[in-house]
C-alpha positions in Angstrom: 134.9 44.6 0.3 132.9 47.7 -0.8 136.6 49.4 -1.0 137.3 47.1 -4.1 135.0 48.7 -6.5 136.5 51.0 -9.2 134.8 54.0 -9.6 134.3 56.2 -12.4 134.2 60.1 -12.5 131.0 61.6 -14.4 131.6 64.9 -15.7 130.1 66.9 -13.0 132.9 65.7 -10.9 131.2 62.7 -8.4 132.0 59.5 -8.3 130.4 56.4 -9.2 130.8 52.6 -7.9 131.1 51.0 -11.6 129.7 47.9 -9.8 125.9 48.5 -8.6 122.7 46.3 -7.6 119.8 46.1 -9.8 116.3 45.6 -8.4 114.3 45.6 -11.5 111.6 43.4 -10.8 112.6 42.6 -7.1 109.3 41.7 -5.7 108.5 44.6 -3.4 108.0 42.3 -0.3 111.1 40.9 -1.0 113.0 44.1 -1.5 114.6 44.7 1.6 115.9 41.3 2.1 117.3 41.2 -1.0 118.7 44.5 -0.9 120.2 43.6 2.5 121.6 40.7 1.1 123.4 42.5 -1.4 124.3 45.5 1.0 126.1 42.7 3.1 128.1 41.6 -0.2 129.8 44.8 -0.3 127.5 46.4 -2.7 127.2 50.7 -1.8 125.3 51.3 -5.7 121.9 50.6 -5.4 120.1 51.3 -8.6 115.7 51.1 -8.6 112.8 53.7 -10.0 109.6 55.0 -9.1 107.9 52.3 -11.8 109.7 49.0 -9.8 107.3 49.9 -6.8 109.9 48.7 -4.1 111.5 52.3 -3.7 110.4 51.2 0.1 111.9 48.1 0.6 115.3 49.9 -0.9 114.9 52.8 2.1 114.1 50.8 4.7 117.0 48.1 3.9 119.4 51.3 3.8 118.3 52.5 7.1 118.8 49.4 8.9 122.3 48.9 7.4 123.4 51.7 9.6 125.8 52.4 6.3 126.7 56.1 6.6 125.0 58.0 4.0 128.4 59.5 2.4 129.4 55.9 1.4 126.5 54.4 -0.5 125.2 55.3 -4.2 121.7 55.5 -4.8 119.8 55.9 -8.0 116.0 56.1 -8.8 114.1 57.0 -12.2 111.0 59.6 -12.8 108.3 57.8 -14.9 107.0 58.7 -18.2 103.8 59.5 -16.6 105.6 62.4 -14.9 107.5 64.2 -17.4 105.8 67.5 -17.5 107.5 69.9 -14.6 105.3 70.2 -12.0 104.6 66.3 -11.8 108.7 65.8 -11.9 108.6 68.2 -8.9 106.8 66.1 -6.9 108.0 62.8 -8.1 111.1 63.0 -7.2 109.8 64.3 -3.1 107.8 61.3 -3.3 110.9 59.1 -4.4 112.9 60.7 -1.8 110.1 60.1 1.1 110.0 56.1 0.0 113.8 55.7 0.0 114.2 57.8 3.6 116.5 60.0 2.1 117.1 63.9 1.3 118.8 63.2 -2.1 120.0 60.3 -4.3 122.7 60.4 -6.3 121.8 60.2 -9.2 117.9 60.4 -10.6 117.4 59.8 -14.3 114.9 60.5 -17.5 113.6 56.5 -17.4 112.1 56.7 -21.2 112.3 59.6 -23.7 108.5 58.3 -24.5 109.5 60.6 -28.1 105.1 60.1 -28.1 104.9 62.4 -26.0 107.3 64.8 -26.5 107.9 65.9 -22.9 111.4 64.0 -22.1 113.2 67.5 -22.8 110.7 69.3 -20.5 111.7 66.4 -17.7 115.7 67.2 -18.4 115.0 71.0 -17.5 113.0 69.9 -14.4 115.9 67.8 -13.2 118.3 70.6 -13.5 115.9 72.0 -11.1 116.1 69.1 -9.2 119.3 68.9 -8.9 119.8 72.7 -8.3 117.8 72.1 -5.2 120.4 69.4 -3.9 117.8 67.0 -4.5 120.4 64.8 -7.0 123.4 65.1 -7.2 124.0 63.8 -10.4 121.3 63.5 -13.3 120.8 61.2 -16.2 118.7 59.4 -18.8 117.7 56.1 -19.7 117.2 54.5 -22.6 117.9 57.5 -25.0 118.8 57.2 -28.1 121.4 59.3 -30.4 118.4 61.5 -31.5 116.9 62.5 -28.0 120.4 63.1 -26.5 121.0 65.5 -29.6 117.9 67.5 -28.6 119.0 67.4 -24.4 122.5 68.7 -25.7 120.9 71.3 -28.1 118.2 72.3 -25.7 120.1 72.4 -22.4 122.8 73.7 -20.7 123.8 70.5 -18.8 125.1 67.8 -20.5 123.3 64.1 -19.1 125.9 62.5 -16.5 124.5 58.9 -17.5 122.7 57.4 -20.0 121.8 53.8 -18.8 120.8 51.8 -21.7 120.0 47.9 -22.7 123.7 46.6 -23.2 124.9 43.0 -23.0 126.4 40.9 -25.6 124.0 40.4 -28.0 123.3 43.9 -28.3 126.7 46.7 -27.7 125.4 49.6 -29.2 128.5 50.5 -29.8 127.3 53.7 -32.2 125.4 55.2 -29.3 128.2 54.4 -26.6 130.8 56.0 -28.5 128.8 58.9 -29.3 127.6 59.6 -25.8 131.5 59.3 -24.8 132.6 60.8 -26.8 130.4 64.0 -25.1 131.4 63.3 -21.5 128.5 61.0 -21.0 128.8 57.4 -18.9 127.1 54.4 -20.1 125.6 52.3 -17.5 124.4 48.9 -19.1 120.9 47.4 -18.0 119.8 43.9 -18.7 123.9 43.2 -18.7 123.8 39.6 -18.0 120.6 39.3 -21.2 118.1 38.4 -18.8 118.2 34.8 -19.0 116.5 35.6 -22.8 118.9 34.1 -24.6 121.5 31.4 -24.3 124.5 33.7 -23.5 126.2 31.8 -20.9 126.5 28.6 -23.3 128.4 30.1 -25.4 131.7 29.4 -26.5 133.3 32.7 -25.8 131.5 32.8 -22.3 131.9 29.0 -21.2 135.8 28.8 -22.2 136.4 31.9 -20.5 134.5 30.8 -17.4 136.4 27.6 -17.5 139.8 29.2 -18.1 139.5 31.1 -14.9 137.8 29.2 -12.5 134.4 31.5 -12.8 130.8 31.4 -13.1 129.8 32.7 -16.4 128.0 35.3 -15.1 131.3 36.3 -13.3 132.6 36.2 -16.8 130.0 38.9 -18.7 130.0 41.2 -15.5 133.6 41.3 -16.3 133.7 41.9 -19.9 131.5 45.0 -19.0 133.7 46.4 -16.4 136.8 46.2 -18.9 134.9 47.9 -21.5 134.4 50.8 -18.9 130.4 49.9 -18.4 128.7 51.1 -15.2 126.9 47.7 -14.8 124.6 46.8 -12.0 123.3 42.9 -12.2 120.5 41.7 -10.4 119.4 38.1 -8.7 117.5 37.3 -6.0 119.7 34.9 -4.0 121.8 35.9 -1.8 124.6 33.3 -3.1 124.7 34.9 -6.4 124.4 38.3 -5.4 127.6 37.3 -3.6 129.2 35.7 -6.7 128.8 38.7 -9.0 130.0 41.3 -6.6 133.6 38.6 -7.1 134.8 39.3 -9.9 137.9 41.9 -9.3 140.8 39.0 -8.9 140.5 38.3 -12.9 141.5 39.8 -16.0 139.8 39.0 -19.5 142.6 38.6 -22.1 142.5 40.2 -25.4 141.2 37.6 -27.2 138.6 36.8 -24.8 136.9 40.3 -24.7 137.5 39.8 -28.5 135.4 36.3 -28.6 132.8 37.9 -26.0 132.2 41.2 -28.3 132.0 38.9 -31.6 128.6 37.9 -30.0 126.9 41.2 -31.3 123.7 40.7 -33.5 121.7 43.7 -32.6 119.2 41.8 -30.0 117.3 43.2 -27.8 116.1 41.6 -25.0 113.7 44.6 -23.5 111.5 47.7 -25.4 112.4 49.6 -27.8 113.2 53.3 -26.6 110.8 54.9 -29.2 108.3 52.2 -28.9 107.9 52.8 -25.3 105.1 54.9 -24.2 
């Protein structure tokens, strides 16, 4: 099943499932269940941070796979606590200890936190990182069109990913386009809304569900994928976790995406990227 996840290339030349697993507040007791669950799905991306706490529960759910390391995807986040170099240094060895692993794929910037001014001083540390083969890929999160000018202007290596709030309600489409349009994926967090709004009642979500015998959720994880979106959705129950890990034997029409991206109004669901310290 794994087998049936496109991939896309980033522009350092690896490869990325575009369907992942989110464990954003996956209780970290519950974290290797879960993550089991989902590994047993046919999800390989596995996408969690230092700040979720259940970097442990991730590792030790890998390990007893018995997956071989060359097939799964695994992506962790240094906290805006640890931004200046010496403290990303050792973040990302303490990252690596909790998961069981000697590298992740891909390890990101998790807030500019523009307050205090350190989130270009992070990117240079993770070009050290990664020099050392301890990512293989690196990223942000959450940056904006103004920090990613200042990475590009103030670096020589251009961000793989930028994973940002992206769902219906709130496309981005300025920043998406922009970091495209510079070789940079977008991998959308909070892609199903988070439950914070009504998005699977609406009309443009419900018909389409209806119209192709699928959940709605089914639905939005497939509007993402057409619009290129790395997208990783997250749920605690192992029927669900199923059910959106099925959604490669559809197509949205046209006019579906089209009623699906009319849904923009700017809402955000999560922080703000300058707001967050």
């Amino acid at each position: 099943m794994a087998n049936s996840v496109p991939t896309i290339e980033l522009n350092d030349g690896h490869r990325i499932p575009q369907l992942g697993f989110g464990v954003f507040k996956v209780d970290p007791a519950e974290t290797e269940r879960i993550v089991t669950d989902a590994l047993n799905a046919g999800y390989r991306h596995i996408d969690t941070a230092a700040i979720y706490g259940n970097e442990e529960g991730v590792g030790a759910a890998l390990k007893k796979s018995g997956i071989p390391r060359d097939e799964l995807f695994i992506t962790t986040k240094l906290w805006n606590t640890e931004h200046a170099t010496d403290r990303a240094l050792a973040a990302i060895d303490e990252s690596l200890e909790k998961l069981g692993l000697d590298y992740v794929d891909l390890y990101l910037v998790h807030w500019p936190s523009p307050t205090q001014d350190r989130y270009v001083e992070a990117w240079h540390a993770l070009e050290q990182i990664k020099a050392d083969g301890k990512a293989r890929s690196i990223g942000v999160s959450n940056f904006l069109r103004e920090h990613l000018d200042r990475i590009l202007a103030e670096s020589d290596t251009v961000p793989a990913i930028d994973q940002i709030e992206l769902h219906p309600a709130l496309q981005s489409r300025e920043l998406t386009s922009f970091a495209r349009s510079k070789g940079i994926a977008i991998e959308a967090w909070g892609p199903l809304g988070q439950g914070k709004y009504p998005l699977f009642d609406e009309p443009a979500v419900a018909d389409a569900a209806s119209a192709h015998g699928k959940t709605p959720a089914q639905v939005v994880i497939r509007w993402h994928l057409q619009h290129g979106n790395i997208v990783f959705p997250k749920s605690n129950h192992a029927e669900r976790i199923a059910a959106n890990f099925d959604v490669f034997d559809f197509e949205l029409s046209g006019d579906e995406m089209a009623g699906i991206d009319e849904l923009e109004r700017d809402q955000r669901v999560g922080g703000h990227p300058n707001d967050v310290e």
